[in-house]
N, C-alpha and C positions, 0 to 999 in steps of 0.2 A: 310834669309829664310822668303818667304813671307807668314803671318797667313793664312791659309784657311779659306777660304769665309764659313760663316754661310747663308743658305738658310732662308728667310725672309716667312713667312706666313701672309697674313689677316685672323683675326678669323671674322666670321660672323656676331657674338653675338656684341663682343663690338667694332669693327671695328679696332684693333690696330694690329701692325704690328710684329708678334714675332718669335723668333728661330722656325722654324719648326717641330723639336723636345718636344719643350713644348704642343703644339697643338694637339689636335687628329683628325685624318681625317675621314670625313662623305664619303663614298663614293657609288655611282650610279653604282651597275656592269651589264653589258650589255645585262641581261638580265630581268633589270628593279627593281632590289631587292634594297634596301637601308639598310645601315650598317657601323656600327661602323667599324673602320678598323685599328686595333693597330699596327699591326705592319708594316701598311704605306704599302704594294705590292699587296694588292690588286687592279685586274685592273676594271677600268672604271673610271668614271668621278669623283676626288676629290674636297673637299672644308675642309675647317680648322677650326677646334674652340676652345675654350677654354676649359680647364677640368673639369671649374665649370659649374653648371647648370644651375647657372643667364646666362650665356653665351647664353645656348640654349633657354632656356626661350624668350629673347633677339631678337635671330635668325627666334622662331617659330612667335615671335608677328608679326614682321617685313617682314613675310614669304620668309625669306631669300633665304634659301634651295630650295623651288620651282622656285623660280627665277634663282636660280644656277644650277639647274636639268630641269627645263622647264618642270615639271610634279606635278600633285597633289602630297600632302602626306597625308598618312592620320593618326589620332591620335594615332592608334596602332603603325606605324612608331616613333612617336617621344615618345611614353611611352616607347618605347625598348630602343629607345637613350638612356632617363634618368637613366635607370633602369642600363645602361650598366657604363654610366659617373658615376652613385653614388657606383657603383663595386669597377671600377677602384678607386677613390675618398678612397673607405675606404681601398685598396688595399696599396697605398701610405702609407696614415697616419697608416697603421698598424697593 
């Protein structure tokens, strides 16, 4: 029996290549809104990052995200990120 293939992601932030699953996806929905998307089905335009915040930090200096969305963001966008990743982040640990 052949393994199943694990889906590979680029996170934004530090450019490495990881289980998809470990990642959380930034996503573009069609109607211009940007947003955390945990449970991965939300439609429109994805990109992957890390679950730590150096990650996004990373991504906003490098203005990753606009480049991958081809649209302004603005700081209230990526304060919601953070505020969303440090949730999740204390969600984990506990």
């Amino acid at each position: 029996m052949t393994p199943k293939k694990i889906p590979m992601r680029m996170c934004l932030g530090c450019g490495e290549m990881k289980p998809k699953r470990e990642l959380i996806r930034v996503v573009k929905q069609p109607d211009g809104a940007i947003c955390l998307d945990v449970t991965g089905k939300k439609s429109g335009r994805g990109a992957y990052i890390c679950p730590q915040t150096e990650c996004l930090e990373k991504a906003q200096k490098a203005r990753r995200l606009e480049k991958t969305f081809s649209c302004q963001i603005s700081e209230e966008v990526y304060a919601a990120l953070r505020a969303a990743m440090q949730e999740a982040e204390e969600n984990q640990n506990g």
